[in-house]
Steps between C-alpha positions, in 0.01 A plus 500: 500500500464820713434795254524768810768395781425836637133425570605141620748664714211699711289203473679276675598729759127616541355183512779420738431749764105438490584140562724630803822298355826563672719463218443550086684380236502685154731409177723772493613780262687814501214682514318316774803486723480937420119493622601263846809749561235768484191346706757396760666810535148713522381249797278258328685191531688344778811409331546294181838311349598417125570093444702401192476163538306468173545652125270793557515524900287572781337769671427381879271807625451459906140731539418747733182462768404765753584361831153533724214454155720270277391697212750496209716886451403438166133587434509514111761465205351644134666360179447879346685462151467142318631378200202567324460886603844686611427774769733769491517780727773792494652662804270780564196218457597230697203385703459520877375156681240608767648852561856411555422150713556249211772472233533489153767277344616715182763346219710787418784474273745582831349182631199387694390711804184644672308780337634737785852426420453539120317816574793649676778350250245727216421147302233318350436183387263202481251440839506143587292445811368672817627382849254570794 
């Protein structure tokens, strides 16, 4: 039993892209499918597509590669808050990821978005990884 699907979530997509796979598959969940909306729409991933073909679902995640290194986009993904230690950060703290470069994935209670999109809705809420 997975106690943290969130860390599991970045796990398998890190250990994904430093194996250069095509193609992940993660269980899915509300939340996840939130965090792949936002990673594809800031550029990280190639494309990705929701399968309901089982009880919970699946996440297909297609990652992204620089064309002339083959170097993944995505350098590093943090688990910040964990279910053993909540992070919390309100809107006028919300971190920056390497001055403005990265992303932080923020659960606010208008939803999940990036730290620079709760900043300018004036919410806070719980961290729960860095993109960069």
């Amino acid at each position: 039993m997975n106690t943290d699907p969130i860390a599991d979530y970045l796990t398998r997509i890190r250990n994904a892209s430093a194996a250069k796979h095509r193609v992940v598959e993660i269980p899915a969940s509300k939340l996840k499918k939130e965090m792949t909306k936002i990673l594809f729409d800031q550029g990280y991933i190639l494309s990705y597509k929701f399968e309901d073909s089982t009880v919970q679902g699946v996440i297909k995640i297609a990652l992204k590669y620089d064309k002339i290194t083959k170097e993944p986009v995505i350098q590093d993904l943090q688990r910040i808050s964990t279910p053993g230690l909540r992070k919390y950060s309100g809107a006028s703290t919300l971190p920056r990821i390497l001055n403005g470069l990265g992303i932080a994935i923020v659960s606010t209670s208008h939803g999940v978005m990036t730290g620079k999109q709760a900043q300018r809705e004036n919410v806070g809420g719980e961290v729960l990884c860095y993109v960069y």
